[in-house]
N, C-alpha and C positions, 0 to 999 in steps of 0.2 A: 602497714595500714590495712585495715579490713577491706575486703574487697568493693559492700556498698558504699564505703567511706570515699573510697578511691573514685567508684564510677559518679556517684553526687559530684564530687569536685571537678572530672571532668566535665559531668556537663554543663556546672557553674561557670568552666571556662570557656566552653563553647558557648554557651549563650552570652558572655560578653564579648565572644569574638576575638580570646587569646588565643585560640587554636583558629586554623586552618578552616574551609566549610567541609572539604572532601575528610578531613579529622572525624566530622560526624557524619559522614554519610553511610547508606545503609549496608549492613553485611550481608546480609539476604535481601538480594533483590527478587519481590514477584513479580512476572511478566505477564500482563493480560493481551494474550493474541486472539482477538477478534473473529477467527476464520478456523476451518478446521486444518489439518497438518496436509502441507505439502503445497501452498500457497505463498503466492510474497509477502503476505502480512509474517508467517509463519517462519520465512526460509529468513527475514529480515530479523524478526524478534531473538529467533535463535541466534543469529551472525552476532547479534550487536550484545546477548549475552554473554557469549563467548570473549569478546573483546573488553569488555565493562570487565571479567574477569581478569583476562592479562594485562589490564592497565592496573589490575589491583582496585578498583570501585567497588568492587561488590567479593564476596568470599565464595558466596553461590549463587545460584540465579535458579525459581522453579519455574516452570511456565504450567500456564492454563488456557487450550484453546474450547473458544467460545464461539463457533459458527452462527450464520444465518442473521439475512436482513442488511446484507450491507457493511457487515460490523456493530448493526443497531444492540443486538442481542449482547454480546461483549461487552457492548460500552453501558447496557444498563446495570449486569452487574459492577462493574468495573467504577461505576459512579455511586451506585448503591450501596457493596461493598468496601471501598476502601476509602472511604472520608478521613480525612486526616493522617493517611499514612504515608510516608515519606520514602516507604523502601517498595510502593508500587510503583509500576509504569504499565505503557499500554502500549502497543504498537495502535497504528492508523496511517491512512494515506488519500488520497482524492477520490478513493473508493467511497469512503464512508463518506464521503460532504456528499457526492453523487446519492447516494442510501437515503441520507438525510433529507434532501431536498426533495426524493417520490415518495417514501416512507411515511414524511412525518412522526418519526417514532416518540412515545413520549419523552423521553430524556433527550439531551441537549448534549453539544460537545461542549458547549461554553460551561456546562457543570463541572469539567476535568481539567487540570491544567495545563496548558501551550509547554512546551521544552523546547523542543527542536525537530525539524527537518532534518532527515539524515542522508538521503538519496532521490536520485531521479532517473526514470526510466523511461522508455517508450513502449509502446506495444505493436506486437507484430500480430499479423492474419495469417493463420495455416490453414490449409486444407487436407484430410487426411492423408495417407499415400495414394490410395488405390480409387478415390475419388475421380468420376467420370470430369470431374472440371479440374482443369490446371492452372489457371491464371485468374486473377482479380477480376480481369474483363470477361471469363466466362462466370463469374459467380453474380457481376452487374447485369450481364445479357440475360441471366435464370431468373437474377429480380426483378426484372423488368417487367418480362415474360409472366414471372405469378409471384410477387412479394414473400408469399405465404409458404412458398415451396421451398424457402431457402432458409434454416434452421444457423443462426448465429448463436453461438456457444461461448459463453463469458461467465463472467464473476457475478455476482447480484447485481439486480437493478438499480441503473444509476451509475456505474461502473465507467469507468476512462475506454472502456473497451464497448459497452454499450451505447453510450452518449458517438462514440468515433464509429459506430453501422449505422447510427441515427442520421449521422452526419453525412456517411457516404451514400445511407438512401436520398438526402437531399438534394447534395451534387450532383445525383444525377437522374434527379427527375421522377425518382420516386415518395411516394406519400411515406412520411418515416413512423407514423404512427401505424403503418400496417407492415412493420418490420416485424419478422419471428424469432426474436429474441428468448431463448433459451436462460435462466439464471442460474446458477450452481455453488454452493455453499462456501466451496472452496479450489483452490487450484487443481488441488488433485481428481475433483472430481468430474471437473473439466476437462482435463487430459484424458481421464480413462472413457470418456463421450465423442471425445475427439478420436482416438485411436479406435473406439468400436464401431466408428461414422454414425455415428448415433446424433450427431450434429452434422452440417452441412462445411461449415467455415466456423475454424477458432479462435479467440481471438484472448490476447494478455501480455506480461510482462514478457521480453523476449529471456531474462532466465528460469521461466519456468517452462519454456518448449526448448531450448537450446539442446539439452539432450538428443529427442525427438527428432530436433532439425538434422542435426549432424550424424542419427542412424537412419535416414532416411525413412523412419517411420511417419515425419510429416513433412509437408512439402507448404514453404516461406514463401506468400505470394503476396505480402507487403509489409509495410511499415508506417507509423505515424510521424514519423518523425521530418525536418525540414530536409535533414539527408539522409544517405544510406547508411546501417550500423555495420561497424565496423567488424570483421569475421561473419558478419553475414550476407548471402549471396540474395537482397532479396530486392527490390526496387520500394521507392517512398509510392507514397498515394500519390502524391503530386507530380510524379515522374511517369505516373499515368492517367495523366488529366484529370486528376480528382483534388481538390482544394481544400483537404483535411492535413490538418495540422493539431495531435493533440498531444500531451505528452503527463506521466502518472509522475507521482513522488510520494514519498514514506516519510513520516516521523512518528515521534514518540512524545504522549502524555502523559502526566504524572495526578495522583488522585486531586480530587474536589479539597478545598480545606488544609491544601499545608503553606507552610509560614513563606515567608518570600524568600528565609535564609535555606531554607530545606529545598525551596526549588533551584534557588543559586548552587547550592551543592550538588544536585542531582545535574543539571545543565552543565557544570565542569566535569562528571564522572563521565555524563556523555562525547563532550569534549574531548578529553583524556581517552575515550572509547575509541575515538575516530583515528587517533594518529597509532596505533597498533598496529602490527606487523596482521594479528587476525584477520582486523578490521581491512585491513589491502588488500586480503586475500580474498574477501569476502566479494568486496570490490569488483576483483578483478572475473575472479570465478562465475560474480551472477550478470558482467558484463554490466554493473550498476555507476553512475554517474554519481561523484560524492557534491552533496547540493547544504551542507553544512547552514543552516539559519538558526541563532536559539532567538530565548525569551520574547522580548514585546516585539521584535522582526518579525520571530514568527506567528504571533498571535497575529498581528496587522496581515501577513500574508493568510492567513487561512479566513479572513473575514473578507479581502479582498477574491480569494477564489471562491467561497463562496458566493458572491455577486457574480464573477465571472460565470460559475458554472450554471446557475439559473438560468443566464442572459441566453448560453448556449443551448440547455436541455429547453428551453422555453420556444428557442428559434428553429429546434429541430423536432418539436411537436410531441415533445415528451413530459412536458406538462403545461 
């Protein structure tokens, strides 16, 4: 049989649904990562390509990082660009709704399509090493003291790690709209701001300082989370009277425009991604919580935190 002969008929069979969806799922996956290299958007896109490969989903996977604005920048090519194609995806995570909501960017996430939720995180507060303050409660005493003197270093505005300094000037008594919130493109360029003291207090995923933490180049003076993280030596907010509680998570969308059978296929390749021996590794390594939600679960969940995150950046004076 001629080779075009061959491929029409299979996809005469895929489209009635005699084969399998992962049968026609894409060989070349592109990865649109939002953020520049060396962030969680980044260190996530890459893990979960790596695994999409060892479950066999995909043959290869290119990536494209896209910084600045929150992930705004990313998702407008990523909406503009890839319409109708079933072998894109995008990383994203509660960073970009946070983007979205100060931003106002013109593009929309509702233009790209929901997949899945893949993880969940918490973020930790560092302070460099050499840093004259050692603890949370002297970084609250210096905000007190002058708001403006005290340099928060995080991810774009809007950020799980910005909206939680918003929060913690609340709790205690400071005006949060005269916090000094520092934004930065991507992970990495907050780390290398955080190690030159070029910020005061860092704040983000705990796998993107866990390095850091454990060559004592930075020193772990909290966490958002409801308890302590585990391998790390560091206390919650709320284990020093402070009433923050926030917590970050990742997923993956797929373009504007493809069929409902293309994104069923894509949401099992993901699926298939998750139970990989990589995909544990990944897991394990970036000390990530696997938080697994697809299709209309996770669209309802990203509309629903949307709501949520307004209510919160709205009560902590950030918009």
């Amino acid at each position: 049989m001629r080779r075009d002969t061959f491929l029409k008929s299979l996809a005469a069979l895929a489209a009635a649904g005699a084969l399998p969806s992962l049968a026609w799922a894409a060989a070349n996956i592109k990865m649109m990562i939002p953020a520049n290299p060396g962030g969680g958007w980044d260190t996530t896109g890459r893990a979960l390509g790596k695994a999409l490969q060892e479950a066999g989903g995909a043959a290869s996977v290119s990536y494209d990082n896209k910084g600045g604005a929150a992930g705004a920048i990313g998702l407008a090519q990523f909406v503009n660009g890839s319409k109708g194609d079933a072998n894109a995806m995008m990383t994203m995570g509660a960073v970009m709704l946070g983007g979205i909501i100060t931003g106002k960017p013109p593009v929309s996430l509702s233009q790209a399509t929901p997949l899945a939720r893949i993880t969940s995180e918490y973020n930790v507060f560092v302070l460099p090493a050499d840093s004259k303050l050692k603890t949370m409660k002297d970084v609250v005493e210096q905000m007190k003291k002058d708001p403006g003197s005290v340099k928060w270093g995080g991810g774009s505005r809007g950020s799980t790690e910005h909206i939680a300094a918003a929060m913690i000037a609340r709790e205690v008594g400071v005006d949060p709209s005269k916090i000094n919130y520092v934004a930065f493109r991507g992970g990495g360029e907050a780390t290398a701001a955080i190690l030159g003291g070029n910020v005061t207090v860092g704040g983000s995923g705990y796998s993107e300082f866990a390095e850091y933490i454990t060559t004592g180049k930075m020193r772990a003076v909290a966490v958002t989370s409801d308890t302590r993280i585990k391998g790390l030596d560091a206390p919650t907010l709320k284990e020093q009277g402070i009433n923050v509680v926030i917590g970050n998570w990742r997923g993956v969308y797929g373009a504007a425009g493809i069929t409902p059978e293309q994104r069923k296929g894509l949401i099992e390749m993901i699926v298939k991604a998750t139970k990989t021996k990589a995909w544990a590794e990944s897991l394990e390594k970036n000390g990530w919580t696997p938080a697994l939600m697809t299709g209309a679960d996770f669209e309802k969940f990203v509309d629903d935190e949307f709501a949520s995150l307004r209510a919160v950046m709205a009560k902590s004076g950030m918009i």
